[in-house]
DRENDOZA-429282 format. One record per residue: residue in three letters; y, z, x of N, C-alpha, C in turn. Coordinates in steps of 0.1 Angstrom, whole numbers, plus 5000, padded with zeros to 4 digits. Atoms other than C-alpha are relative to their C-alpha. Last residue first. Example, Ala and Ser with C-alpha at 12.3 -4.5 7.8 and 13.67 -1.06 7.14 Angstrom:
% DRENDOZA-429282
ser498950004991498950715137501150084992/ala498850005009495550785123501250005009/
This chain:
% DRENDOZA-429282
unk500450094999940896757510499049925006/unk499150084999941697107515499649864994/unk500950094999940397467509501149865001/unk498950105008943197757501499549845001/unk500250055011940297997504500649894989/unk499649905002940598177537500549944984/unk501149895000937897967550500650084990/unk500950005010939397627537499050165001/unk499649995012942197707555498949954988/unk499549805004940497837588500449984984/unk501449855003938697527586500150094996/unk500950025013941497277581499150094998/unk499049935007943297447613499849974981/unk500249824997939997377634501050054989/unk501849925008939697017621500450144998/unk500250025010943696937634498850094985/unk499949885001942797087665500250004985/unk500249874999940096907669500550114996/unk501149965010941496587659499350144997/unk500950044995944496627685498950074988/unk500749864998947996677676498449965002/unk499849935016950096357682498950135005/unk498949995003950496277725500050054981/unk499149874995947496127733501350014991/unk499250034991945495847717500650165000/unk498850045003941895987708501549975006/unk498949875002938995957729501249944990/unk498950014989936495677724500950104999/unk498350055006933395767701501150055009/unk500050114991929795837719501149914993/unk500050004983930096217718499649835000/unk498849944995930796207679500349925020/unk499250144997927996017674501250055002/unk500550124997925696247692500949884995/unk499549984987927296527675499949885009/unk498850004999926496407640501450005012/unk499850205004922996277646501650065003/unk500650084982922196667660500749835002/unk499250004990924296797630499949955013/unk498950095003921896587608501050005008/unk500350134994918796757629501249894993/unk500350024988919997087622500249875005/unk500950134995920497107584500649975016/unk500349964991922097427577499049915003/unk501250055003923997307551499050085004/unk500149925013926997467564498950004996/unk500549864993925697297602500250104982/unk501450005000925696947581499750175006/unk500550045017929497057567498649985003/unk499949885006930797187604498950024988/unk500749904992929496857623500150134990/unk501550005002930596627593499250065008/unk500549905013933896767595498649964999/unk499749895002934396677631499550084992/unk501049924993932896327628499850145004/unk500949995011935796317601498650025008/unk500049915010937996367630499450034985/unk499949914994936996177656500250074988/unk500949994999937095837637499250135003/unk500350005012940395907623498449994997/unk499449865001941695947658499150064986/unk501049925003939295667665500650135003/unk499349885004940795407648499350105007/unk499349954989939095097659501350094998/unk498650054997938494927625501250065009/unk499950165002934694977628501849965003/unk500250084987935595327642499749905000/unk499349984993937095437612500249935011/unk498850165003934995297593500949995005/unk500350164994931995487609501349864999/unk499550024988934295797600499549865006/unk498950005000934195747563500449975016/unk499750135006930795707560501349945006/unk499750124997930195987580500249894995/unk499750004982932296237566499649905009/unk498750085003931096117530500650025012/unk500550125000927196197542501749914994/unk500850044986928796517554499549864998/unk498850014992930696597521499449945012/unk499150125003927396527502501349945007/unk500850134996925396747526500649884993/unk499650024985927897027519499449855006/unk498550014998927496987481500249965012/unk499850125006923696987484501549915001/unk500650094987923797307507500249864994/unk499349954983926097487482500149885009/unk499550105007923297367448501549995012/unk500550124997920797527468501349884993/unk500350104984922697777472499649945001/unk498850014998923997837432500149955020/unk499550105010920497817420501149935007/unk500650084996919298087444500549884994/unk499850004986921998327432499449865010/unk499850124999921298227395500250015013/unk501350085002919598577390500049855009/unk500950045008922598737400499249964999/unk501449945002923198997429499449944986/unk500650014989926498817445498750044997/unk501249945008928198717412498750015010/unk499749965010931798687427498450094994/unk498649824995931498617462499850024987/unk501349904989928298347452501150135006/unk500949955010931098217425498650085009/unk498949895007933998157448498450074987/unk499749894989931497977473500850124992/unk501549934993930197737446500450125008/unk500349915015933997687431498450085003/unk499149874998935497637467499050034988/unk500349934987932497337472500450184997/unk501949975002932897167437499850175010/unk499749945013936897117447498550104994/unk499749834992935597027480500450064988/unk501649934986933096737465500850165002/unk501049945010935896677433498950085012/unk499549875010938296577460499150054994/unk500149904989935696357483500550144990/unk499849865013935296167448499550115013/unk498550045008935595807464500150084994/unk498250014994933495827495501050014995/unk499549924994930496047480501249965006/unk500250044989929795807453500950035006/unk501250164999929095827413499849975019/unk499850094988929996197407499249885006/unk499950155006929196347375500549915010/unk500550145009926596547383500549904997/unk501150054994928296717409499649904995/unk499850124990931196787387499349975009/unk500050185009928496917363501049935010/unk501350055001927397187388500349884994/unk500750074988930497317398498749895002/unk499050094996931397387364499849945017/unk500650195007927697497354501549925003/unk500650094989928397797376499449874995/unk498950014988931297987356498949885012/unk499150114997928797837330500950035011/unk500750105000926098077339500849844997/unk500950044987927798387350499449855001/unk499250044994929798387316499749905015/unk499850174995927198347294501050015009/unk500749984997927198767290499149885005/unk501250115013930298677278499150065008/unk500749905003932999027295498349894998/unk500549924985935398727311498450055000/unk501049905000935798557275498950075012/unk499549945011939098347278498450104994/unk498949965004938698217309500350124989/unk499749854984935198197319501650034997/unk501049904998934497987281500550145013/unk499349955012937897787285499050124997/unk498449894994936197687320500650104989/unk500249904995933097587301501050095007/unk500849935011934797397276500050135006/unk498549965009937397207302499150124990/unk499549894988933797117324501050124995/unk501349874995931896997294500950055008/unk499649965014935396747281498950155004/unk498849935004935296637315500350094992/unk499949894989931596547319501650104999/unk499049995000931296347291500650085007/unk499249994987927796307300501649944996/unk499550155001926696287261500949955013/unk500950085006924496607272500749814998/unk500750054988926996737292499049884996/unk499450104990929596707261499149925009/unk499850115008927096887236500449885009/unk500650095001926297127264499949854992/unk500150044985929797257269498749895003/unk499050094994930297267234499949915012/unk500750095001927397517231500649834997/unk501150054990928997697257499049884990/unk499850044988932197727238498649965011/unk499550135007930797787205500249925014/unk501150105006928298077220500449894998/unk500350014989931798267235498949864998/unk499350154995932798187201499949995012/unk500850084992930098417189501049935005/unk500249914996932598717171498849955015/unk501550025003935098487162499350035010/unk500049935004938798597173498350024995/unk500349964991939098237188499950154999/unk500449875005939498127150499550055015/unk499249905015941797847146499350125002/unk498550024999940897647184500950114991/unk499449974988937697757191501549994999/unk500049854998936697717155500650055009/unk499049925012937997377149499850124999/unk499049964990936197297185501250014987/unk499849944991933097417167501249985007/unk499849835005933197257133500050085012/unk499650015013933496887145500650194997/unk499150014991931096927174501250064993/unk499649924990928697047148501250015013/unk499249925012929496757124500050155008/unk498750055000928696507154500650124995/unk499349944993925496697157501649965005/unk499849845002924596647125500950035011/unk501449864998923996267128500450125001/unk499649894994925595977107499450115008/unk498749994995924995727088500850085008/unk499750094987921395697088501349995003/unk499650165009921495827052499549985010/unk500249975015922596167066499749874998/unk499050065006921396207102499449984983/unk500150075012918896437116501049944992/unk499750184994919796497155499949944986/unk500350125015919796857144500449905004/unk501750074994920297087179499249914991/unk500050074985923797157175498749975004/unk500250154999923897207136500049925015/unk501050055010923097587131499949865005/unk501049994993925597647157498749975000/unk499650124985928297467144498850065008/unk499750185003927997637110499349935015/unk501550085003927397977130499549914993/unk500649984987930697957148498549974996/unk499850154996931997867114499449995011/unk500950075011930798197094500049885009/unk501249984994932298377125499049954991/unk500150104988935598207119498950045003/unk500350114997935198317082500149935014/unk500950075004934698647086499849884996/unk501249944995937398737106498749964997/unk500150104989939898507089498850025007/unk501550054992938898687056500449915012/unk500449884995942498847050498449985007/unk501049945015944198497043499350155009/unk499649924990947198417077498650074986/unk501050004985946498047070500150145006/unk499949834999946198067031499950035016/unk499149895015946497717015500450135010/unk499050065002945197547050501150044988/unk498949974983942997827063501249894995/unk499649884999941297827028501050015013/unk498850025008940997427033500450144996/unk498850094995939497477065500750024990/unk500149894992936597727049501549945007/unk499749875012935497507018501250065008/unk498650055002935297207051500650104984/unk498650004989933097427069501349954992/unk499549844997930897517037501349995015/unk499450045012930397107030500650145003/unk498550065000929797067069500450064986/unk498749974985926997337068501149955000/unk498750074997924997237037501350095007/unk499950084983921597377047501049924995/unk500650155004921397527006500149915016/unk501149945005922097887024499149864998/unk500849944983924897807043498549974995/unk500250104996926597647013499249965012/unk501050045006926197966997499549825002/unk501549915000927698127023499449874992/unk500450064984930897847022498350055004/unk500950155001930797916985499649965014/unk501650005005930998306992499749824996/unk501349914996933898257010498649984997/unk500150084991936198026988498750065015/unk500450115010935798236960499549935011/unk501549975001936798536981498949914997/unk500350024985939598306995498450064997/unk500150144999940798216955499150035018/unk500850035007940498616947499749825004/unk501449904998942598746973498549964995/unk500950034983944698466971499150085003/unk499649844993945698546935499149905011/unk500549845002944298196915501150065014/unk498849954999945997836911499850144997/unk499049985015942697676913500750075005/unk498550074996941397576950500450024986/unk498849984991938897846951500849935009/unk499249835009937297846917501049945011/unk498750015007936397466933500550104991/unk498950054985934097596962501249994988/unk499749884996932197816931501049945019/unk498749955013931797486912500550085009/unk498750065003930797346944500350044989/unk498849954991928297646954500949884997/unk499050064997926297676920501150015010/unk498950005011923897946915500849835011/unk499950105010920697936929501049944993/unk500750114996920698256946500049904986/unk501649955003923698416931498949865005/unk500249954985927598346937498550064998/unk500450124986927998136908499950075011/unk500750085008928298446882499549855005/unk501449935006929998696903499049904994/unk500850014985932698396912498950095000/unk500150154996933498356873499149975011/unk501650015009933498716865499349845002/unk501349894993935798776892499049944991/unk500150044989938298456879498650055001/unk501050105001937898606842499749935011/unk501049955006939398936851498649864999/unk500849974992941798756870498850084995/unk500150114991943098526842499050065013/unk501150035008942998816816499449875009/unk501149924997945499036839498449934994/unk500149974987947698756845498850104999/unk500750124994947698666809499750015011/unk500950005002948498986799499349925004/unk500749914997951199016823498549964993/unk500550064987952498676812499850105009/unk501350135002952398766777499449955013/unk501549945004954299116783498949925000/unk501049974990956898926805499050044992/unk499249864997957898706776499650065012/unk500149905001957298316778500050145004/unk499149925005959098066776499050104995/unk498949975003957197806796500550094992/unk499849985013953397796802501350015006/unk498550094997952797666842500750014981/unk499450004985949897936842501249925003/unk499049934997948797936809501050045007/unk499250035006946097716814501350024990/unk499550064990944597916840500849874992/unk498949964994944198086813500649975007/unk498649985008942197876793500750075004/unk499050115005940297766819500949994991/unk499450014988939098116832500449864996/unk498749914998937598176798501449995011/unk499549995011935697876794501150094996/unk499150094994934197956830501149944988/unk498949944992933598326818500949855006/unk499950114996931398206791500850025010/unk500650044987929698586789500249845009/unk501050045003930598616754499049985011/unk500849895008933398886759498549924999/unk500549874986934698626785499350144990/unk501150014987934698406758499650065005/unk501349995003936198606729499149925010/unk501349915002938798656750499049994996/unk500349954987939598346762499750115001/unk501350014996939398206726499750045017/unk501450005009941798436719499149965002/unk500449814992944398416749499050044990/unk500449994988944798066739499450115003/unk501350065006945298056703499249995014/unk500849905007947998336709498749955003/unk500749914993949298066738499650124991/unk501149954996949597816715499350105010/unk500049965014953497826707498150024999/unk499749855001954297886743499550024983/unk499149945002952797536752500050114995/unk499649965015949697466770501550024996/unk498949905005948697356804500449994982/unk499149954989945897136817501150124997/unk498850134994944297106786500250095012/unk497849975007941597356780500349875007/unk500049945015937097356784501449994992/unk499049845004937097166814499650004982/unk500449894998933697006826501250064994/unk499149914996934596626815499450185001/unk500149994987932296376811500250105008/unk502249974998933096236779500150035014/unk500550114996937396286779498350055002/unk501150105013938596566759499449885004/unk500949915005939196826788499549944990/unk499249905003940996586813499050094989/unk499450085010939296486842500450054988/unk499050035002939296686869500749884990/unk499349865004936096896870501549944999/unk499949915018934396536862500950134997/unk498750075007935296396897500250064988/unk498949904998932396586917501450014995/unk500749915004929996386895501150135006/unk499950065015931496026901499850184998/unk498749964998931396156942500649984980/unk499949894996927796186935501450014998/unk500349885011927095916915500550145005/unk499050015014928895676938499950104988/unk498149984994927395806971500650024987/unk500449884991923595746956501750075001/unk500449935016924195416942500550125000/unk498650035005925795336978499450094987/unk499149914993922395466992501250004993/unk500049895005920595256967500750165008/unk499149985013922494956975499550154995/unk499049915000921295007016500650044986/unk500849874998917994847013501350104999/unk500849915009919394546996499450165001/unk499250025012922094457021499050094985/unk499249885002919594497045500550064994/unk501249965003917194217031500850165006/unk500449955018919993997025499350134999/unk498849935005920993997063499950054986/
């Protein structure tokens, strides 16, 4: 237990300094530590002394020095409009110069995340917020640029970059679906991908890959056989982006994964004919694709499962001397091996058919029953 304990303190170390470090931009401007250059706010009688050294900064090239003393003017009291024009105009001047100045290889993307939660013009706080998510792209920090990109949508949810940030986020989440590399050991990427993709699909379905988000969704789930959560994906996928050029391939991975996730043919008949309509609705649909082959072998499989649930089902029938119920699942399992086009099962099927006692007279008769199931599963309204 000790020997853990030890291996993990420099992690912790690690953590504390960091978040110790992102703490400094808010402490107050005379404390050791501290990154601001101004108080929080000023009163009306130093705003001369304010707007001075904010000029001559920004004339010096300190632009962050500048942009904090204005922004410490910002909750100023009694002052005229002329002061609080100038200030407005000396505030965003110094902003721009701000984000120009951390927006460069190398430059700083958490100063340039935190321009854009100061009490800036939205135009200028989202640009801010933008280019840090990029530049967060750049350094392989994905989550830290997704969560830049949320908090923009939460200040500003109608902001003019929606466009380009949901397609920044699409490729976040794309970037990270195949990284198993966790942080520390605490974690692994592709959590954080999941994470930033179904907050795309949801806030930015306007994004230019979200067809991509959705399918890579779909495998994330399959992969952790969450089967549900993959099916819902892909559907959402054939739904809402008809034209995908993926479409073809999950409209047929829904059939496919409820397959896969089926533990035993007697107790997930539903899903079996459910499965069934979707294979048959998709060989009408995408009659000259590639996946054509794919999609019948995966048909006959289906059918063969229904058939081996037919007889199961019927033998039990006729163990507990039923044999309306016996007769008529030996029914479906004649049609379903002949779908197949397995011969010699239909041969078994018939054969036990023909050596099961008639049904009682008088209700409607298995047969006909079968027959009027057929038609309705032909003409697409399928059954049970």
């Amino acid at each position: 237990m000790q020997p853990r304990l030890l291996d993990f303190l420099p992690r912790l170390a690690c953590l504390l300094a960091l978040g110790f470090i992102a703490s400094c931009s808010s402490l107050p401007h005379w404390m050791p530590g501290s990154t601001r250059y101004a108080p929080a706010t000023i009163k009306a009688d130093d705003y001369d002394k304010a707007m001075r050294i904010a000029r001559e900064a920004q004339a010096a090239g300190e632009h962050a020095k500048a942009l904090d003393w204005m922004l410490a003017t910002r909750e100023t009291e009694g002052l005229s409009p002329e002061q609080r024009e100038a200030s407005r105009v000396l505030l965003e001047e110094a902003a721009k110069s701000r984000v120009l100045e951390l927006d460069r290889p190398g430059g700083d993307a958490d100063a340039l995340a935190e321009v854009s939660t100061y009490d800036l013009p939205r135009q200028i706080a989202v640009d801010a917020g933008l280019r840090a998510a990029r530049r967060f792209v750049e350094e392989g920090e994905h989550h830290d640029g997704y969560l830049v990109l949320k908090r923009l949508d939460t200040r500003f949810p109608m902001h003019h970059e929606r466009q380009a940030a949901g397609d920044l986020m699409i490729e976040m989440g794309l970037a990270l679906k195949d990284d198993d590399d966790g942080f520390f050991g605490l974690f692994e990427t592709v959590d954080e991908a999941q994470e930033i993709l179904e907050y795309a699909i949801l806030n930015a379905p306007w994004a230019r890959r979200c067809d991509d988000g959705y399918a890579a969704l779909c495998a994330l789930y399959a992969k952790q056989r969450r089967f549900d959560l993959a099916i819902e994906r892909a559907g959402q996928l054939v739904l809402n982006h008809p034209d995908s050029s993926v479409r073809p391939r999950h409209q047929l991975l829904i059939p496919q994964l409820r397959l896969e996730s089926l533990l035993s043919p007697e107790y997930d008949r539903q899903a079996l004919v459910q499965a069934r309509i979707e294979l048959i609705d998709w060989l009408q649909t995408f009659p000259n694709d590639g996946l054509v082959a794919e999609a019948r072998k995966d048909l006959v499989d289906c059918n063969m499962r229904l058939y081996e649930s037919d007889m199961l089902i019927s033998r039990f029938y006729a163990k507990v001397a039923s044999p309306w119920g016996a007769r008529f699942h030996a029914l479906r399992a004649i049609d379903e091996a002949r779908d197949a086009g397995d011969a010699e099962r239909e041969a078994q099927a018939r054969e036990w058919l023909a050596g099961l006692p008639p049904a009682p007279e008088g209700a409607r008769t298995p047969e006909e029953v079968r027959a009027a199931e057929a038609a309705a599963i032909g003409a697409g309204a399928g059954a049970p």
